[in-house]
N, C-alpha and C positions, 0 to 999 in steps of 0.2 A: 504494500500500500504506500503510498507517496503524497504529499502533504505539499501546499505552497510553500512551505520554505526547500521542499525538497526537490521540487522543480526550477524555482526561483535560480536562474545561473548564466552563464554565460556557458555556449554548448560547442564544440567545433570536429570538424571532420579530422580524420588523425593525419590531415597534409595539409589543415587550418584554410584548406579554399573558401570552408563556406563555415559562416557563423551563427550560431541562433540562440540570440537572448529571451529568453521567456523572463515573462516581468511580476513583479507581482501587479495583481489585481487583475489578470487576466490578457494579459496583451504581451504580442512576441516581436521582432524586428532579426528579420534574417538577410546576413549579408553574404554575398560572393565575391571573391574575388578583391576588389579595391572596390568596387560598389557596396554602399550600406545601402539598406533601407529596399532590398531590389523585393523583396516579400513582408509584407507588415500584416499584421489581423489582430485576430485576437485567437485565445485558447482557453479550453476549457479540459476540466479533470476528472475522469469517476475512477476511484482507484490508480493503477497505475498505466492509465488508458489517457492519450490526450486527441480532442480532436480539434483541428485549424481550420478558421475556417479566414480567408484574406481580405483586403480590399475590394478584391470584384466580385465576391461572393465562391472564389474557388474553394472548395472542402480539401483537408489530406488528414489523416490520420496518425498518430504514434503512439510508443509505450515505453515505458521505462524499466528496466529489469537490471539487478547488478551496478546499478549506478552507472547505465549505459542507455541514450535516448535512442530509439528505434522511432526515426521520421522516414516513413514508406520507405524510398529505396535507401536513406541516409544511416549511417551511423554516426552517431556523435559522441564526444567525450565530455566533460564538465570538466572547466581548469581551461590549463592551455593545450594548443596541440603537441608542442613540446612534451609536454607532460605524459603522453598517452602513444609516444610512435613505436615505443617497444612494443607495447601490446598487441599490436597489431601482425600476425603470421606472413611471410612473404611465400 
């Protein structure tokens, strides 16, 4: 189960291209690349279930497991990317 404070972070892929700040109160800002702000909306949480939905009305869905955000095809770390590139299997 997962809790605003426990999604509240700063999120990144483990080669930091893409970022995703989920906020408290419900609102996320995802960047790519040298672009901020290329995905903004809001989120919501049932357990450790989130779903997004953006500015134009697009939906995507994620989850959190391990202290690992599962955004559709993404994988994200909490921290930096630095932090998280061992982890990752070649």
């Amino acid at each position: 189960m997962t809790s605003d404070s426990d999604v509240v972070s700063m999120w990144f892929t483990v080669d930091g291209c893409i970022r995703q700040e989920l906020r408290a109160g419900g609102r996320y800002d995802e960047a790519r690349g040298v672009r901020r702000g290329v995905y903004t909306g809001r989120y919501t949480e049932i357990g450790n279930h989130l779903d997004y939905v953006d500015g134009t009305d697009f939906t995507a869905t994620g989850g959190i497991c391990d202290d690992v955000l599962y955004h559709e095809h993404l994988v994200l770390y909490r921290g930096s990317a630095a932090d998280h590139r061992g982890r990752v299997r070649r």
